[in-house]
C-alpha positions as CSV (number, residue, x, y, z in Angstrom):
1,X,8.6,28.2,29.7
2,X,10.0,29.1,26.2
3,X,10.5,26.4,23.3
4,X,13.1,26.5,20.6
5,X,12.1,24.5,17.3
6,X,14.9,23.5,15.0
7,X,14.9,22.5,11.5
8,X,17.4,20.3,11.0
9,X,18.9,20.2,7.1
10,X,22.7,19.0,6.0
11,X,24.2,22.7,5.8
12,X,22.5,24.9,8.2
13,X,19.6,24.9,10.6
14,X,16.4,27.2,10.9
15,X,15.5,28.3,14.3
16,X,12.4,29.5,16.0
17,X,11.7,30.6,19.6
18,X,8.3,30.4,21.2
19,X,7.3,32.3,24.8
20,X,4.9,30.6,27.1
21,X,1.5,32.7,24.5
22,X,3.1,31.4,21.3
23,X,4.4,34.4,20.5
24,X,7.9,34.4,18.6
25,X,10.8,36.1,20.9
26,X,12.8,36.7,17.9
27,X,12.9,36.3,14.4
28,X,13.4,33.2,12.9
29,X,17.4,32.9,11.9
30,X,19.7,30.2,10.6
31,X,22.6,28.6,12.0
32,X,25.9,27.0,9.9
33,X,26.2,23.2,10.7
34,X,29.2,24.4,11.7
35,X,31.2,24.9,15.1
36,X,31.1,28.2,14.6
37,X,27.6,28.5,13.6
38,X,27.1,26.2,17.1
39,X,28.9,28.5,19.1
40,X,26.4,30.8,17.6
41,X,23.4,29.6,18.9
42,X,24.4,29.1,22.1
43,X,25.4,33.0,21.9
44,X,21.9,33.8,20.9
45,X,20.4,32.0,23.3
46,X,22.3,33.6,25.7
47,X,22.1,37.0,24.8
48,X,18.0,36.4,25.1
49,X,18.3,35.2,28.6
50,X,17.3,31.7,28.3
51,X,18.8,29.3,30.6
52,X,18.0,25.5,31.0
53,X,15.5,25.5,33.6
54,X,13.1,27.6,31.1
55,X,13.8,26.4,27.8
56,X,12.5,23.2,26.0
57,X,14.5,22.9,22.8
58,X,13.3,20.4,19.9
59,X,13.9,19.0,16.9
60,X,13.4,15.9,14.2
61,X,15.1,12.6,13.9
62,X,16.1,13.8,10.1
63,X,18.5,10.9,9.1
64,X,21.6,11.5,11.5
65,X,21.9,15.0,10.7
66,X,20.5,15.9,14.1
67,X,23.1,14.1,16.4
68,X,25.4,17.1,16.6
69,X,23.5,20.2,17.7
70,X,21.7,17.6,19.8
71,X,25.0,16.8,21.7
72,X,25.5,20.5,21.8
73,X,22.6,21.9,23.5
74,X,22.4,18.5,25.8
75,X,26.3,19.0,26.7
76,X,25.0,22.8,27.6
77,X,22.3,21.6,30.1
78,X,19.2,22.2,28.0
79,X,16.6,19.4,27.6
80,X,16.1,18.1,24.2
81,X,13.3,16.8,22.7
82,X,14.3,14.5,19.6
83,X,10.5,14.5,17.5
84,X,9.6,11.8,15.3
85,X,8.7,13.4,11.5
86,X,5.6,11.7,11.8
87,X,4.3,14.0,14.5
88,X,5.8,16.9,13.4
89,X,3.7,15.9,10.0
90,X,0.4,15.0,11.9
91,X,0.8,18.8,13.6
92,X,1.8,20.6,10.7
93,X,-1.7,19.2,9.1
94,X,-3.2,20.0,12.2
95,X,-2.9,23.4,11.9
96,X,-3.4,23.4,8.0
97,X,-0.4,25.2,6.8
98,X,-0.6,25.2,3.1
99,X,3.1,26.2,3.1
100,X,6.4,24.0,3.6
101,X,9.4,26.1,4.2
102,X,11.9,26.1,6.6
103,X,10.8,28.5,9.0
104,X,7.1,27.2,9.1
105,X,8.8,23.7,10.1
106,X,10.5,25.4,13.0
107,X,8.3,27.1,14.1
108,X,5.6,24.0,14.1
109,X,7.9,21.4,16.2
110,X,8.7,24.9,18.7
111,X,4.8,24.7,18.5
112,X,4.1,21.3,18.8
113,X,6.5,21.4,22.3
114,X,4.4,24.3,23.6
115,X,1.2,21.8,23.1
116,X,2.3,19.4,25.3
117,X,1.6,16.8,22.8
118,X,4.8,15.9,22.1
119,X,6.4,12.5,22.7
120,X,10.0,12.1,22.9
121,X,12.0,10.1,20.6
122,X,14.4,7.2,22.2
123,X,17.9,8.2,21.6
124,X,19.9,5.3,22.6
125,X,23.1,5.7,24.9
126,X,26.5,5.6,23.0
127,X,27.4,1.7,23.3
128,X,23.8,0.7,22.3
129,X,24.5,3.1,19.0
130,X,27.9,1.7,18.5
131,X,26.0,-1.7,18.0
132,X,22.9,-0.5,16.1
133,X,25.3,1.3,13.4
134,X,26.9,-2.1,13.1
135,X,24.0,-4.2,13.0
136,X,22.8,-1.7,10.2
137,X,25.3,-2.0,8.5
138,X,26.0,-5.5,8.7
139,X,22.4,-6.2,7.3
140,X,23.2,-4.2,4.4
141,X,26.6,-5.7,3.6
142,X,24.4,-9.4,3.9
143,X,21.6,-8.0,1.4
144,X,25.1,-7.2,-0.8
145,X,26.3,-10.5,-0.7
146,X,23.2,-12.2,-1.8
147,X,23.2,-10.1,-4.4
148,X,26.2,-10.5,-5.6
149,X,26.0,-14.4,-5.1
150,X,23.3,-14.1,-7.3
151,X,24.6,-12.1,-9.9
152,X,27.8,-14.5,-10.3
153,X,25.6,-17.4,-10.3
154,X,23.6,-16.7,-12.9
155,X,27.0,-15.2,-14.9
156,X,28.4,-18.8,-14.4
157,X,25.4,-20.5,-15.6
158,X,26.0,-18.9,-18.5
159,X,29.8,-18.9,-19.2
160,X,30.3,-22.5,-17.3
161,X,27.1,-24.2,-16.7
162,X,29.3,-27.8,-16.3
163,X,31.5,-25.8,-13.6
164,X,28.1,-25.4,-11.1
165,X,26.8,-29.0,-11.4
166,X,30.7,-30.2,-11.0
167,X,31.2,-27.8,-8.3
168,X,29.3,-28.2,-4.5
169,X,30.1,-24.3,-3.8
170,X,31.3,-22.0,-6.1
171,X,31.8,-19.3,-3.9
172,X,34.2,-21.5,-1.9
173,X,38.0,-20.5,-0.9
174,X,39.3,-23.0,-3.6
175,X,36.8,-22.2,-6.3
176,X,36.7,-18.7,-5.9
177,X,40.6,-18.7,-6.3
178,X,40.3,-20.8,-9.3
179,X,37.4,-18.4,-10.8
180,X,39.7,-15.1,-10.5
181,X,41.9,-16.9,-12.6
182,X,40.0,-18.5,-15.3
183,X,36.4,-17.1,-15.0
184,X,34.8,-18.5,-18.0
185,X,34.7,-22.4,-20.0
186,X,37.1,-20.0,-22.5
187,X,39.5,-19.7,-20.4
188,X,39.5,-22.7,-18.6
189,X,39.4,-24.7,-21.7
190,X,43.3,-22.9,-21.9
191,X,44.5,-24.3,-18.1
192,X,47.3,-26.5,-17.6
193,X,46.6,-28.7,-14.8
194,X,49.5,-27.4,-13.3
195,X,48.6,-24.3,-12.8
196,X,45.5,-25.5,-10.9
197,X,47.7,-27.1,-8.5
198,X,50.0,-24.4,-8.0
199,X,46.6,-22.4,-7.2
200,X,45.1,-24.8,-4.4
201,X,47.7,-26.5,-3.2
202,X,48.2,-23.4,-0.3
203,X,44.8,-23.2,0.6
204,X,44.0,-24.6,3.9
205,X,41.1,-27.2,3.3
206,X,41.2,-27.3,-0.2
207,X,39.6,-31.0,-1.7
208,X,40.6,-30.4,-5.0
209,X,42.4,-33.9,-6.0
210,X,44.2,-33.7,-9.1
211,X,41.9,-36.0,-10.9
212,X,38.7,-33.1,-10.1
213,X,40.7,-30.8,-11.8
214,X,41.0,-32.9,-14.9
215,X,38.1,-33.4,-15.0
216,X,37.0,-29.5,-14.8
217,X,39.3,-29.0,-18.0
218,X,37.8,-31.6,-19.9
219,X,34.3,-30.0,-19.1
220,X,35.6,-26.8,-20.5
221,X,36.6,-28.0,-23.7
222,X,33.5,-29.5,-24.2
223,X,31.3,-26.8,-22.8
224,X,28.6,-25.6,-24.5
225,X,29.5,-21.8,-23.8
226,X,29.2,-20.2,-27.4
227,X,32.2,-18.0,-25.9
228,X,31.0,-14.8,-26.9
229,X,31.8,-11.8,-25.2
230,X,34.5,-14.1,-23.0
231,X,36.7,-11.4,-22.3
232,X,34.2,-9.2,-20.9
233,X,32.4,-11.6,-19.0
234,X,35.3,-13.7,-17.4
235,X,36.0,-9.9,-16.1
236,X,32.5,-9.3,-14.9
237,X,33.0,-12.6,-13.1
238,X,36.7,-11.8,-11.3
239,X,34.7,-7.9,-10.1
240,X,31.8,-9.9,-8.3
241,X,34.0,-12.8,-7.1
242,X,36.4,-10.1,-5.6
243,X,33.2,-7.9,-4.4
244,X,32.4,-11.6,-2.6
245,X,35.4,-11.8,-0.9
246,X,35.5,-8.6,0.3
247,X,31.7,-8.2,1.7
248,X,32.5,-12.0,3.2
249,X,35.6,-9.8,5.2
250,X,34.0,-7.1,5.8
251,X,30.9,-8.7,7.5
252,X,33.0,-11.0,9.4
253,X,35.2,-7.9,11.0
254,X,31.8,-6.3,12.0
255,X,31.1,-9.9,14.0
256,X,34.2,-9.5,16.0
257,X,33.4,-5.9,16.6
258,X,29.8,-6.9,17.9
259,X,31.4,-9.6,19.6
260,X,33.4,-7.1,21.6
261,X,30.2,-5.0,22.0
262,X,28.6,-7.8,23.3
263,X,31.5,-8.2,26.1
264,X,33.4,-5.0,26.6
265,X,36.3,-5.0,29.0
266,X,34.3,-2.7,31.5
267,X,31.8,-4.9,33.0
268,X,29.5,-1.7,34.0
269,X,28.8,-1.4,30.5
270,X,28.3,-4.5,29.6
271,X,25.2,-5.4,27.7
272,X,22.6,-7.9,28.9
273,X,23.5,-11.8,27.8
274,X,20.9,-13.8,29.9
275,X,18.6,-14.4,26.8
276,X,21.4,-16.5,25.5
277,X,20.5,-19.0,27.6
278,X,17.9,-19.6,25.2
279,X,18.1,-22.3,23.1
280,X,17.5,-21.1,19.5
281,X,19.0,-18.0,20.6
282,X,22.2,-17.2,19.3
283,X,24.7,-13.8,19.7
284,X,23.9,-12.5,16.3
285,X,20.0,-12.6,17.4
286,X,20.8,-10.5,20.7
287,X,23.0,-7.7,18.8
288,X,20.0,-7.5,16.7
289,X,17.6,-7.1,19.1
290,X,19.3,-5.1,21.9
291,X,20.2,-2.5,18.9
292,X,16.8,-2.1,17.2
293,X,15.1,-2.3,20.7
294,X,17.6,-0.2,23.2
295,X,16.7,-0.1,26.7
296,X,14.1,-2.6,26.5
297,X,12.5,-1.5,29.8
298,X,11.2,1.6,28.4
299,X,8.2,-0.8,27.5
300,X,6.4,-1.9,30.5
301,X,4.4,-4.1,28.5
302,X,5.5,-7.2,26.2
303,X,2.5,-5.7,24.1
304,X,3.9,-2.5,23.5
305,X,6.9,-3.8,22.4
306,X,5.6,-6.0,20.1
307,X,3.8,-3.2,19.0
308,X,7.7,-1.3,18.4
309,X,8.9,-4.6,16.3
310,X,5.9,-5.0,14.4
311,X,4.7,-8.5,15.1
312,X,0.9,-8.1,14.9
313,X,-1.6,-8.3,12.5
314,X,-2.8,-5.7,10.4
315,X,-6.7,-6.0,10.3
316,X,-8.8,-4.1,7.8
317,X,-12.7,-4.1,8.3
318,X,-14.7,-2.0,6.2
319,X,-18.9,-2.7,6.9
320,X,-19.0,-6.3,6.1
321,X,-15.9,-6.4,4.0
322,X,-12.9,-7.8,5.4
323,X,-9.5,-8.6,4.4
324,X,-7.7,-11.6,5.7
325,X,-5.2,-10.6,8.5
326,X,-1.7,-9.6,7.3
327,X,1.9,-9.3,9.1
328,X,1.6,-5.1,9.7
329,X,4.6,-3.6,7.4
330,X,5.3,-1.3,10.7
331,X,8.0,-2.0,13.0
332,X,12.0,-3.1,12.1
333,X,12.7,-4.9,9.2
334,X,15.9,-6.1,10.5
335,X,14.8,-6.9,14.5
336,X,11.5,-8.8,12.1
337,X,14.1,-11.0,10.2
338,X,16.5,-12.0,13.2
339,X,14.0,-13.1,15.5
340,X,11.9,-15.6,12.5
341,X,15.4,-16.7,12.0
342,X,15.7,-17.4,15.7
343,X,12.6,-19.0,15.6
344,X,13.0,-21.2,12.4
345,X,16.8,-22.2,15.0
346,X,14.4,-23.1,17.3
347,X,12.3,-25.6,15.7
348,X,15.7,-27.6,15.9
349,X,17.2,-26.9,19.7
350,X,14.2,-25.8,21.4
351,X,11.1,-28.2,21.9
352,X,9.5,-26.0,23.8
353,X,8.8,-23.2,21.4
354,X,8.8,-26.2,18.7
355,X,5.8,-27.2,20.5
356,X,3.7,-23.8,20.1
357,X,4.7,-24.1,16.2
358,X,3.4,-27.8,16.1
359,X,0.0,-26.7,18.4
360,X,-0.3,-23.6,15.9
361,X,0.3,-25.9,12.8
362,X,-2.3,-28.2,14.5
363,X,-4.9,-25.4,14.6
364,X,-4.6,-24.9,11.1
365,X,-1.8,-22.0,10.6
366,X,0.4,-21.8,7.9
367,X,4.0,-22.6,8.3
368,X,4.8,-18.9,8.5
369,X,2.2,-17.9,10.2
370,X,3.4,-20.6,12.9
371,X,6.7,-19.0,12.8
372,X,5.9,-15.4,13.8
373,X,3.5,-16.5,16.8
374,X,7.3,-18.5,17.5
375,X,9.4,-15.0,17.1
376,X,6.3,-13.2,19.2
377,X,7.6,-15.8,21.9
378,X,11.0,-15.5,21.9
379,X,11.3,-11.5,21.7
380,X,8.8,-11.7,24.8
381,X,10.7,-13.7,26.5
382,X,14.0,-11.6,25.9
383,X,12.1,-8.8,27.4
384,X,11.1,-10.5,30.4
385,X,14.7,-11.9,30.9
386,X,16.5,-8.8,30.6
387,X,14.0,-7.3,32.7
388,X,14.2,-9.4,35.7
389,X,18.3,-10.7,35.3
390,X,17.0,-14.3,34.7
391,X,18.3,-17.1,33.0
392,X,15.4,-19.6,30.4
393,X,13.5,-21.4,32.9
394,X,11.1,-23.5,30.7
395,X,8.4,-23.9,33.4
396,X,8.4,-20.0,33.7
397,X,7.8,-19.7,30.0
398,X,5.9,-22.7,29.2
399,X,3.3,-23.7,31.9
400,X,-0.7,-24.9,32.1
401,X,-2.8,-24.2,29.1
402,X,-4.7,-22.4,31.2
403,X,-2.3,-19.7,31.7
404,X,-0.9,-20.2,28.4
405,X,-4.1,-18.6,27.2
406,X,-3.7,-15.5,29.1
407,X,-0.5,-15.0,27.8
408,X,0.0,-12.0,25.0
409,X,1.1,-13.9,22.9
410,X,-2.0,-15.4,21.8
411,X,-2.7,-11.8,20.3
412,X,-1.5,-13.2,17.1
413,X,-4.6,-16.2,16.9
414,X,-6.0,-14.0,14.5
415,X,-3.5,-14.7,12.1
């Protein structure tokens, strides 16, 4: 067997070829991240007589930038090994190479394949990475959102302090409308009620009555905005109110495409919807999870995949210092968040899990603590109900204490 190590960078990639004794076959060369340079590759390979059956070709999970030449050589029949940089790392240590360059890091993952050490990345199938990149990007657009809530909000509680305790939402369809056109207690001192009107009166659900909007002038007049820098402010407050709007559309087109995703037309492709069925457990959780987690049978265990998401404690004993247990930083951020949201649902339309939270609460846990031994439960039982086709059977999930004690999930007691 012969391994091919690739170093995977945004213009070109460094190649190295091992034999079976770890001796290079040829020189270490560089290939455009091109089609041509592709086409390249493939030609070198060739020309050294390497077919599928005795090549093992790897390479890092670099950002995305790996995704094409990994297409390539799969699409030519050889077997691909997609490395995380933490093992290529741990090796590269190993073997105590002083140097970094680009042909030392080839020529460690085509080293680190010949070791048989090597374990194989998860690259998910195409519909599965359809959802993830909209998941991903969907969490970023939300983290946007709040942000530019916030900024506005604390703008407004400058510029209009009166318009936030007058106003329920000020991020509204009516208010927002309003704000684009008088941003500041400067400029809405200067409305004619009127012109409020002519503004609301075509928005659908609008419960602005003419005597509110009165009411809004007269605070503006006697608002206690000094009104300095009003021009540039009231325009500071139309960019983020704007930026709003179009996050707020933006996220809500990536729900219908995840909707689709969730329910394509072919029903060979379609994704697993049985955890649905539990309550607490809402679309928006599922995309999340079946995203971040892929194929969830690739973990035989429910431990192992709390393991991937990063629900466990992180422990740190030193001789007879210890530090109190701590939620590990490992694992998904975003898979983390959705399922303590689904479990924070669940306290509300499920009293079964809203009966572990009470019996951890009762035990002395904190009301977050309580919380992730709730999440532990439900991405558990996601597992085990896309693993055996089922619907939420509550006496399946929830049965004698005895046997609640031998359930995994009790891992997290230490917390």
């Amino acid at each position: 067997m012969n391994y091919l190590g690739i170093d995977v960078s945004k213009s070109s990639h460094r190649i190295a070829i091992l034999d079976g004794e770890g001796e290079s076959l040829t020189k270490s060369f560089s290939v455009e991240s091109s089609q041509e340079g592709f086409n390249s590759l493939l030609e070198k390979i060739k020309s050294l007589s390497l077919s599928p059956d005795i090549l093992l070709c790897g390479l890092e999970a670099t950002g995305n930038l790996w995704e094409n030449i990994y297409s390539l050589l799969t699409a030519a029949g050889f077997k691909v090994i997609v490395l995380n940089p933490y093992q290529t790392n741990k090796y590269h240590q190993l073997l105590a190479k002083k140097a970094k360059t680009d042909d030392i890091d080839a020529l460690v993952i085509a080293g680190l394949l010949r070791s048989k050490e090597h374990i194989n990345s998860y690259v998910p199938d195409d519909l599965i990475q359809s959802l993830r990149e909209h998941v991903k990007l969907r969490d970023k657009l939300l983290k946007d959102l709040k942000d530019y809530k916030r900024q506005t909000y604390s703008l407004l509680e400058l510029v209009f302090p009166e318009y936030l305790k007058a106003v329920k939402n000020p991020f509204g369809i009516a208010s927002s409308t309003i704000l684009k056109h008088f941003p500041t207690a400067t400029h809405f001192a200067q409305a004619k009620l009127k012109d409020l009107l002519n503004i609301v009166r075509h928005i659908q659900g609008n419960t602005y009555p003419e005597d509110f909007l009165s009411e809004l002038i007269e605070l503006a007049k006697k608002s206690i905005y000094s009104g300095k820098a009003s021009k540039s402010r009231g325009l500071n407050v139309k960019i983020l109110i704007t930026q709003i709007e179009q996050t707020q559309n933006s996220i809500a087109e990536l729900d219908a495409a995840i909707e689709q995703l969730l329910k394509p037309e072919d029903p060979e492709s379609s994704l697993p919807d049985t955890p649905l069925s539990i309550p607490g457990v809402g679309k928006k959780t599922l995309a999340v999870y079946l995203a971040m987690v892929g194929d969830t049978l690739r973990f035989p265990s429910t431990k192992q995949l709390i393991g991937f998401i990063g629900l466990y404690p992180e422990i740190k004993q030193s001789g007879e210092s210890q530090n109190s247990p701590h939620l590990t930083h490992r694992g998904c951020p975003i898979l983390k968040h959705a399922l303590y949201m689904a479990a924070v649902a669940s306290l509300i339309h499920n009293p079964y899990l809203k009966s572990i939270y009470d019996k951890k609460i009762s035990q002395g846990k904190k009301p977050k603590q309580a919380l992730i031994v709730v999440a532990r439960k439900i991405a558990c039982m996601i597992h085990s109900m896309i693993k055996n086709n089922t619907e939420f059977e509550p006496e399946r999930f929830f049965v004698s204490k005895t046997k609640y004690k031998n359930d995994s999930l009790c891992y997290l007691t230490a917390l």
